[in-house]
C-alpha positions as CSV (number, residue, x, y, z in Angstrom):
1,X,79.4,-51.2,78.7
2,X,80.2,-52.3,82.3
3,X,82.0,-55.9,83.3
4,X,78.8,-57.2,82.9
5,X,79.0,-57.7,78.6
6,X,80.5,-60.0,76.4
7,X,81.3,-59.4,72.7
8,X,81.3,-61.6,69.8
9,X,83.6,-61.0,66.4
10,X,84.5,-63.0,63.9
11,X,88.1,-63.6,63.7
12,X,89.1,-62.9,60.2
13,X,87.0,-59.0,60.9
14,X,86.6,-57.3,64.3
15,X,84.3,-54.4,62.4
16,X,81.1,-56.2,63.0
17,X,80.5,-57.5,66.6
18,X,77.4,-58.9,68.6
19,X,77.4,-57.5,72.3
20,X,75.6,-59.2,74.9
21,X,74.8,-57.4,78.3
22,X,73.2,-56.7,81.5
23,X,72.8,-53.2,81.2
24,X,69.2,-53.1,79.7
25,X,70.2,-51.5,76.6
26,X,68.2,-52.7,73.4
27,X,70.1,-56.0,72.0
28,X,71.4,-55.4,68.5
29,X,74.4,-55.8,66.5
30,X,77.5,-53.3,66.6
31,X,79.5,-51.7,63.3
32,X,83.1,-50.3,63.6
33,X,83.4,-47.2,62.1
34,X,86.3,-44.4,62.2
35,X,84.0,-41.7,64.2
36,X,80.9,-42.5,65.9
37,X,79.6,-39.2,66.6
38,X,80.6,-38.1,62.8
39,X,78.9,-41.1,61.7
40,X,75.9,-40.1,64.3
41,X,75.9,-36.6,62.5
42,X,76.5,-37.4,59.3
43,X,72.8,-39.9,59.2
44,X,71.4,-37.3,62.0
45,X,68.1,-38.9,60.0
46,X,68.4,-42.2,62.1
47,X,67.0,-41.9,65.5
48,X,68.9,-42.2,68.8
49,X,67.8,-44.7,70.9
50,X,71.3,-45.2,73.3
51,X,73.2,-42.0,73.3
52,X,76.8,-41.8,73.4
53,X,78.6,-43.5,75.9
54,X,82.1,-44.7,76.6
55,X,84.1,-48.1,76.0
56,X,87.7,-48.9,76.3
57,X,89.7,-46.7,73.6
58,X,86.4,-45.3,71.9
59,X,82.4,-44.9,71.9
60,X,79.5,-46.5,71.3
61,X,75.9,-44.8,69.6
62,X,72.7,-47.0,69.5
63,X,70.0,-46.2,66.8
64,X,66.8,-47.3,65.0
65,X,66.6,-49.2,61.9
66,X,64.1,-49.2,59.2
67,X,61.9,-51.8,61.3
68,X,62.6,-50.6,64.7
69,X,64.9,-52.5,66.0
70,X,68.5,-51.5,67.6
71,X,72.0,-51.3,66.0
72,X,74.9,-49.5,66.9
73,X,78.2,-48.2,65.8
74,X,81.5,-47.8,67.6
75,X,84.8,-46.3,67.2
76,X,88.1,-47.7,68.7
77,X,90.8,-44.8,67.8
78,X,92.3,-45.3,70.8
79,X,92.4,-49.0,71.1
């Protein structure tokens, strides 16, 4: 995401966040995992709906849940 998001963690665990934007991407909430793409591959069942982009010190992947609606995870390895 650009200057233009904002995201919200709890304090006591930064694995699940809420981003918000300007970028038009569908709204939905974020999980921390160790490799986004192997996580991608590894539940290649789950459409892509944002593909892989870059953040600061890792990646981001958007997909489809059960009901449609957006959810994403992210790695940080570098962060």
């Amino acid at each position: 995401m650009e200057d233009d998001s904002v995201a919200f963690a709890l304090p006591e665990d930064d694995s699940v966040q809420i981003m918000v934007g300007t970028d038009g991407q569908p709204a939905g909430p974020m999980y921390l995992v160790e490799d986004a793409a192997a996580w991608a591959a590894e539940h290649a069942i789950i459409p892509v709906v944002v593909p892989r982009y870059e953040i600061p010190g890792g990646a981001v992947i958007g997909l489809q849940g059960p009901g449609g609606n957006a959810f994403y995870v992210f790695d940080q390895p570098d962060a």
